[in-house]
N, C-alpha and C positions, 0 to 999 in steps of 0.2 A: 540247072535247077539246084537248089540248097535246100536244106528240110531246115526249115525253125529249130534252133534248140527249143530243149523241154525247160521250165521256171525262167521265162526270160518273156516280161510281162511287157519291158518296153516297145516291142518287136509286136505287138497285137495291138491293134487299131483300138480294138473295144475296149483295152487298158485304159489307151489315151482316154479318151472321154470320162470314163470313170474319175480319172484324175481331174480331167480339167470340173468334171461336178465336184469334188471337192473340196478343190481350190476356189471356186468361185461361189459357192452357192451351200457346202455343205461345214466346212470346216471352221474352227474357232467362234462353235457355237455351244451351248449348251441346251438339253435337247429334256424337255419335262416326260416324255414318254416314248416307248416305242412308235405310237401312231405317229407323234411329233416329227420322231425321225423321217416315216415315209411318206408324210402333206410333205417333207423339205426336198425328199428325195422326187417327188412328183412335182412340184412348184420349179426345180431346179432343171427338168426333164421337159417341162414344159418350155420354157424361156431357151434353153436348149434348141430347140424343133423349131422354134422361131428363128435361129441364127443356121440356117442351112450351109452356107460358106465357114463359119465355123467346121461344121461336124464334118464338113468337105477335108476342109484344113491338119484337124487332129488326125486322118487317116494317111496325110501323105508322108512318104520318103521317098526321100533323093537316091534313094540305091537299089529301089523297088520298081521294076520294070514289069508290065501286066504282059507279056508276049502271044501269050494261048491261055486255054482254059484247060484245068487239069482235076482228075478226081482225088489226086492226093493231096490228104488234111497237110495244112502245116509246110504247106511246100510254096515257095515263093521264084518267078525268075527275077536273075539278077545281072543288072547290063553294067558296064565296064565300059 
């Protein structure tokens, strides 16, 4: 087992996605209001949900092995 560093956002699945909303749906926009922002953040959330092997996708790594189930936050196994 390894504990996740702390500020190492690559390493958390829910990053990913974040990013890939961004990238896809959020960014190199110019945005007339707050509420503008959150119909883009929901629109992009939406079409999201649609592409299931997507959101499959953004959560895996190659060095991440699921072995057991553990009560410690932040703790991952890792196979070799």
């Amino acid at each position: 087992m390894l504990a996740l560093p702390p500020k190492s956002p690559e390493l958390y699945a829910a990053e990913n996605v974040w990013q890939y909303l961004r990238d896809n749906w959020l960014s190199n926009r110019v945005f007339a209001s707050g509420r503008h922002i959150i119909d883009r953040c929901c629109d992009g959330w939406s079409k999201l949900m649609d592409q299931p092997w997507t959101i499959m996708s953004l959560g895996l790594r190659d060095w991440e092995v699921v072995s057991g189930m553990t009560d410690a936050p932040n703790v991952v196994a890792v196979g070799y």
